[in-house]
C-alpha positions in Angstrom: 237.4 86.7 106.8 240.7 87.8 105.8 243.8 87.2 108.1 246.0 89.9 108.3 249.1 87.9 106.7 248.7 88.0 103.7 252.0 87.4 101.8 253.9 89.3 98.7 255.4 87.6 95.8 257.4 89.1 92.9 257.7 86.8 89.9 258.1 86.3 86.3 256.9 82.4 86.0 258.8 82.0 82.9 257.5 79.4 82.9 256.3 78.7 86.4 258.2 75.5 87.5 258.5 73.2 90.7 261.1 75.4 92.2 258.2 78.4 91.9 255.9 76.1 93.5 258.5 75.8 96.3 258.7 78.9 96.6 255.1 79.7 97.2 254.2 76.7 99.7 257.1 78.2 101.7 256.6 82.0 101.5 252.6 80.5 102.8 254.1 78.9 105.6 256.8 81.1 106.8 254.7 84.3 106.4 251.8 82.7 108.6 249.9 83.3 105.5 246.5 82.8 104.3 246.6 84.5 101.0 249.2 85.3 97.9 249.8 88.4 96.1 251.6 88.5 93.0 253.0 91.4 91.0 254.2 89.5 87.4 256.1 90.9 84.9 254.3 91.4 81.5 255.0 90.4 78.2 258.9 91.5 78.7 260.5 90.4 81.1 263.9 92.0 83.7 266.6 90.7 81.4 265.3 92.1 78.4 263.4 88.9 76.9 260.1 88.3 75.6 258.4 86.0 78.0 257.7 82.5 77.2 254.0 82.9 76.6 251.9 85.7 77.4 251.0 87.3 80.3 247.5 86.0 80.4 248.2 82.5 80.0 251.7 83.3 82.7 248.8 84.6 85.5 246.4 81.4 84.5 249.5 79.5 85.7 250.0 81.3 89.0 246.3 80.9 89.5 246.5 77.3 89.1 249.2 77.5 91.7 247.3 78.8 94.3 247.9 82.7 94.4 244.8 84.7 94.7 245.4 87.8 93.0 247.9 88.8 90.1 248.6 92.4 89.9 250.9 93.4 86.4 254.3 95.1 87.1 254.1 98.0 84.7 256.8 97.5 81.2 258.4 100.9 82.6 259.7 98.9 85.7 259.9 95.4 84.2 262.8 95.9 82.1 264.9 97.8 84.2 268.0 97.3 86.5 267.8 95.6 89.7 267.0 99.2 91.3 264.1 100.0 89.4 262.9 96.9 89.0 262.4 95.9 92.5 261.4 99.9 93.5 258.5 99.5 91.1 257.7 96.2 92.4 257.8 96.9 95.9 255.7 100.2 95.5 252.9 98.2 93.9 252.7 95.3 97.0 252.6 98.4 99.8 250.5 100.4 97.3 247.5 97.3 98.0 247.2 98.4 102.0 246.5 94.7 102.2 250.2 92.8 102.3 252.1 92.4 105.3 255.0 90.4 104.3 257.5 89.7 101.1 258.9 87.0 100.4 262.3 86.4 98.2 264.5 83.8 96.7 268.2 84.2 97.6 271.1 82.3 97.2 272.3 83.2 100.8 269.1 82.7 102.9 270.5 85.0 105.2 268.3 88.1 105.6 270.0 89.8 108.6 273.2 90.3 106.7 271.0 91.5 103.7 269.0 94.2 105.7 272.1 95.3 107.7 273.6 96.1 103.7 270.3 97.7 102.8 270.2 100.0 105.4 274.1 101.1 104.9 272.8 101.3 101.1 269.7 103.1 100.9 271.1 106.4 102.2 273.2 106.6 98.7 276.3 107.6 100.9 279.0 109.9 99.1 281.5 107.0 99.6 279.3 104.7 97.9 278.9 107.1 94.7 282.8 107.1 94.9 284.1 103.7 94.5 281.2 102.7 92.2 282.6 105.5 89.6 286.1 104.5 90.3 284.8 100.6 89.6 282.9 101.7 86.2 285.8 104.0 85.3 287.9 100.0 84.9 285.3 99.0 82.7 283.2 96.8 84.6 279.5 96.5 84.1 277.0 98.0 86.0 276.0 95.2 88.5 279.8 94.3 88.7 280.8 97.5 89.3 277.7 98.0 91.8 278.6 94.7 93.7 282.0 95.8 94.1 281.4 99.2 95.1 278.9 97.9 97.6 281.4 95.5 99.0 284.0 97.7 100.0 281.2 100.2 101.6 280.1 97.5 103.5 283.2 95.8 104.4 284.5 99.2 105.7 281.7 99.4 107.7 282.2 96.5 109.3 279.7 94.0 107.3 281.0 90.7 107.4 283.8 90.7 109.8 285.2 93.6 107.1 285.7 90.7 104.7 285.9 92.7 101.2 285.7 89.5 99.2 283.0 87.9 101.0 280.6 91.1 100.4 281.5 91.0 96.9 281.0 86.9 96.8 277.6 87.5 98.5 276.4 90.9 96.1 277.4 88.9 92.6 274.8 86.3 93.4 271.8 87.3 91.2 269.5 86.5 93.3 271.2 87.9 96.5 271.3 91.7 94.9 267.9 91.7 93.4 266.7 90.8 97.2 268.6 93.7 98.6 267.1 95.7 96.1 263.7 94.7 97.3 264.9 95.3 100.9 266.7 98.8 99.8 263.5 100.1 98.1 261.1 98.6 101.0 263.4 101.5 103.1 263.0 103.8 100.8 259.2 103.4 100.6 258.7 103.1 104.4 256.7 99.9 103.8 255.6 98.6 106.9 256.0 95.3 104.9 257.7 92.5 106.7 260.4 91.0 104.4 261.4 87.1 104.7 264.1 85.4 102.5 264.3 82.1 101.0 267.3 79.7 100.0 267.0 78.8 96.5 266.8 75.2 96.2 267.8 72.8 93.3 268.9 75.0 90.9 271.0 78.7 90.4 269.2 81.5 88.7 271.7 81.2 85.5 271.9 77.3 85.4 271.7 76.1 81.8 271.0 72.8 82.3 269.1 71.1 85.3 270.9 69.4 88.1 268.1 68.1 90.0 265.3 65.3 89.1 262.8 67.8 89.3 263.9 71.0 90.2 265.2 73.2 86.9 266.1 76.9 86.5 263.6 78.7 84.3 266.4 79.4 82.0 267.2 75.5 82.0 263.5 74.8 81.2 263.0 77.6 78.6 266.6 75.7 77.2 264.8 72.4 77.0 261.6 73.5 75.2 263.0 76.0 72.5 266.7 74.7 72.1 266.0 71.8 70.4 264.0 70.1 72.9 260.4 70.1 73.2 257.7 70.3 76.1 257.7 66.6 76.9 262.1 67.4 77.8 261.0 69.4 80.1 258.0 68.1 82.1 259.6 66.9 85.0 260.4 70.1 85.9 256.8 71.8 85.5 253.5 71.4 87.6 251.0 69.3 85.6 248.6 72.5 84.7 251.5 74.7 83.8 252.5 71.9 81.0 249.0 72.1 79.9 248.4 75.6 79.4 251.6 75.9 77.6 250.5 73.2 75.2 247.3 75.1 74.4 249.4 78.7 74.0 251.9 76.7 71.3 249.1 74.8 69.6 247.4 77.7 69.2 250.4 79.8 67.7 250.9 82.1 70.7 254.4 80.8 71.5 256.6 79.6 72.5 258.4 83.1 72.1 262.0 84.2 71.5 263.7 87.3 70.6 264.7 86.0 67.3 260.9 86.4 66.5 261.1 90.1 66.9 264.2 90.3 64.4 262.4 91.5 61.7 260.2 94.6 63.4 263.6 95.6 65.6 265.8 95.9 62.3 263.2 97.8 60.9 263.9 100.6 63.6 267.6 99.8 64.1 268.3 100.5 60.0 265.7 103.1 59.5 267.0 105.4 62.7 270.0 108.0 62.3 272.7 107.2 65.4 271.5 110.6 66.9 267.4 109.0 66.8 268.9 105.8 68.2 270.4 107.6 71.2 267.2 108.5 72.9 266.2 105.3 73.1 266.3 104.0 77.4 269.9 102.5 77.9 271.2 103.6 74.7 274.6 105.4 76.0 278.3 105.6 76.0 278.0 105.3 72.5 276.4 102.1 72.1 274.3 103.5 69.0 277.2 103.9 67.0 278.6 100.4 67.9 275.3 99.0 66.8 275.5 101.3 63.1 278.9 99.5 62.9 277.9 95.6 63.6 274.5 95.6 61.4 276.5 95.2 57.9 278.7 92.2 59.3 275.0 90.2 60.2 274.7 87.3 58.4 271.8 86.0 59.2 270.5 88.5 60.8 268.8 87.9 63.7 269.0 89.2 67.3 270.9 86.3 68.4 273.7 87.0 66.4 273.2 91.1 67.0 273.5 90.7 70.7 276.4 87.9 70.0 278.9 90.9 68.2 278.0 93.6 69.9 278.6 91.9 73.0 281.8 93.2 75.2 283.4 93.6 78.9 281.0 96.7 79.8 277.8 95.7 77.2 276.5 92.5 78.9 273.9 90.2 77.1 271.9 91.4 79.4 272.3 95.2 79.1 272.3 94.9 75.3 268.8 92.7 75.8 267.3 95.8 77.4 268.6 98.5 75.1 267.3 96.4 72.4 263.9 96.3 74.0 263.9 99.4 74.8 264.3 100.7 71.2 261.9 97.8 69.9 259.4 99.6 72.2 260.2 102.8 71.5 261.2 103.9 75.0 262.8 107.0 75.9 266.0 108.2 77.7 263.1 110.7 79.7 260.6 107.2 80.1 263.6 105.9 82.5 264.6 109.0 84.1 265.3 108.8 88.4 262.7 111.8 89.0 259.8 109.5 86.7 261.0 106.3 88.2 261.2 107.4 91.8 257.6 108.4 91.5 256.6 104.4 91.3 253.3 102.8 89.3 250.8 104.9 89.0 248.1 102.0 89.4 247.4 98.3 90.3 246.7 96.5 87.1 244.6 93.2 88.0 245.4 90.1 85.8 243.6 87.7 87.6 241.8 86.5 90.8 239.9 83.4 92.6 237.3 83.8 95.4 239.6 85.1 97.7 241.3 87.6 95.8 238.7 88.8 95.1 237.7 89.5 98.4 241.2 91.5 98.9 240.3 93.4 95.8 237.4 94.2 97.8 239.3 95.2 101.0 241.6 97.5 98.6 238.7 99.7 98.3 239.5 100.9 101.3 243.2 100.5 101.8 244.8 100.6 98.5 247.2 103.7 97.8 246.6 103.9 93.9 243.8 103.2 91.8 242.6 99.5 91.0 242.3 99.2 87.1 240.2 96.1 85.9 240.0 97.4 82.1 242.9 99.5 80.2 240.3 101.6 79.3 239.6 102.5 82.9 242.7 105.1 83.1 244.6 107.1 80.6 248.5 107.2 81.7 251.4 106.8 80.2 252.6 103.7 81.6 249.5 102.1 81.0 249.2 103.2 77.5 253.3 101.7 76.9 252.1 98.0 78.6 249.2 98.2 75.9 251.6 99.1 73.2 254.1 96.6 74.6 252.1 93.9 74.6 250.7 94.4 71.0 254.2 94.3 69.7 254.6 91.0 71.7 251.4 89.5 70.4 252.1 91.0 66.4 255.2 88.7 66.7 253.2 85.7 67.4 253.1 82.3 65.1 249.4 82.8 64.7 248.8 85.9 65.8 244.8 87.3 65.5 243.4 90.8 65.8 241.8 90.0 69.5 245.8 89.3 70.3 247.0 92.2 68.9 244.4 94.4 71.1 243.8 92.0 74.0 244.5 94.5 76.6 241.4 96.3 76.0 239.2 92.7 75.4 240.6 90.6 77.8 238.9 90.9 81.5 240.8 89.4 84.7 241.1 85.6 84.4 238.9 84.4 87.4 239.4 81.0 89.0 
């Protein structure tokens, strides 16, 4: 019988570490819960990366871990903004009928400041739109502009004592503003979800290196395996089967993967398009395609390393220039990441994997769930369906080894089962 906690988890497990693990006994225990859903990215992850290893071997992991069903976060949301990225998210876990509470990482731990800042802003208040243009029009990036735009809304509000500094302290935390995004577009939605918050232990989201005996950021674990190090550097900081399937995936010549292995297909597109082609790619704007025609013949070795490395300023940010990349690798339109397509959310639940119990919640989504449950790509014909299937071909044709049941898995592959 299934309870009727059943808790929400949205993750990339790039790789899944100890501080992922964490994560998920906790969100168990403080949700009451009795089963896990996850929505994963894909292939590509929210900063504009290629994932470690693929998707399929990424949902074997959280499997191994203990969640019972893996639903795929659609490319069109994965690698987006914090907005997007967490609407899309969101939408999927109320769009099962089945979970009753998500649970995110923050730096803070502190929800109740967190929702009162959602609910001040999810309206999108006039003021709001104000000081974030008059932040962008210094130059600041998006998400610093956001954060500070957001801190003096809520500050004049009242937030925080009306402590302008201490809103902006709390919103430039990474993990902080992606979790008011979840709590913004669970408004927005009208979930009935039940959100809960975590304290990131161990390790910050952008830690390099690890601080802890055997808690690492996945940035400091990725670090240790492709920056010289090697799997054994960084198996303190993985569960047991997570180091084991990503021993199978290199031996096999499925990874690890890095962006510099997409050089070659990228600057195929990036010398063959006129600036005009190149600017209706997603994210390409304020004239970043003519920046880009003016750093390609000063590459020396050129790879997307050093691409991102001279075309990177104040206002582009590694991780902005990540996405437009992406975005043009994958051939994604300005009208792909439009407000009116976006706003509309998935347009299906894309299952990964399942155990026993999963599968009786895929079951109980028969009944519940708000959009249709795809098992098989070739189940539905949409256009976000048809750019994960494209997106992950591109990732697999990068491969070491790659094989023609890579290149079209998405159409061989059935739900990994547990």
């Amino acid at each position: 019988m299934i309870t009727l906690n059943i808790v929400g988890l949205i993750v990339e497990y790039n790789p899944l570490h100890n501080g992922h693990a964490y994560h998920f006994r906790e969100a168990k225990r403080r949700a009451g819960a009795d089963a896990a859903v996850a929505v994963m990215s894909g292939d590509f992850l929210q900063r504009g990366e290629p994932a470690l290893v693929n998707k399929w071997a990424r949902t074997e992991m959280a499997l191994q871990l203990g969640i019972d069903l893996v639903l795929e976060l659609p490319v069109s949301y994965a690698v987006q903004p914090a907005e997007w990225f967490a609407h899309g998210a969101a939408a999927l876990l109320d769009a099962t009928g089945v979970v009753s509470h998500l649970c995110f990482g923050s730096e803070s731990g502190e929800l109740p400041v967190l929702s009162e800042l959602a609910a001040l802003l999810a309206s999108e208040s006039g003021a709001l739109q104000a000081a974030l243009a008059e932040e962008l029009a210094t130059g600041a990036s998006y998400p610093r502009a956001f954060a500070a735009a957001a801190a003096r809304a809520f500050a004049a509000a009242g937030g925080l004592g009306g402590d302008v500094d201490a809103a902006r302290l709390l919103l430039e935390q990474p993990n902080n503003s992606l979790g008011l995004h979840y709590l913004i577009a669970l408004r927005r939605l009208q979930s009935g979800i039940t959100p809960l918050t975590l304290q990131r232990q161990g390790a910050g989201y952008r830690d390099e290196r690890p601080r802890d005996a055997s808690i690492a950021s996945a940035t400091a674990v990725r670090r240790l395996i492709t920056g010289g190090g090697s799997l054994d550097a960084a198996a303190a900081y993985l569960p047991p089967f997570t180091l084991e399937i990503l021993q199978r995936e290199f031996a096999a010549g499925r990874g690890p993967m890095h962006w510099d292995r997409f050089s070659q297909p990228l600057f195929s597109r990036l010398l063959a398009a006129a600036p005009e082609e190149l600017a209706g790619q997603l994210e390409m704007n304020e004239g970043l395609e003519y920046r880009i025609r003016k750093v390609l013949p000063k590459l020396e070795q050129a790879t997307v390393t050093e691409l991102v490395g001279l075309l990177k300023t104040k206002r582009y940010t590694h991780t902005k220039l990540q996405r437009t990349l992406l975005h043009t690798l994958l051939g994604h339109s300005q009208q792909m990441g439009s407000r009116e397509i976006l706003s509309a959310g998935p347009h299906y639940l894309r299952v990964l994997g399942f155990n026993e119990r999963g599968q009786q919640l895929l079951k109980q989504m028969k009944k519940t769930a708000k959009l249709p449950v795809i098992t098989r790509a070739a189940d539905l014909s949409h256009p976000q369906l048809d750019a994960d299937i494209r997106a992950s071909a591109v990732y697999a044709n990068a491969m070491p080894k790659r094989t023609g049941f890579d290149l079209f898995r998405d159409y061989r592959q059935a739900p990994i089962r547990l």
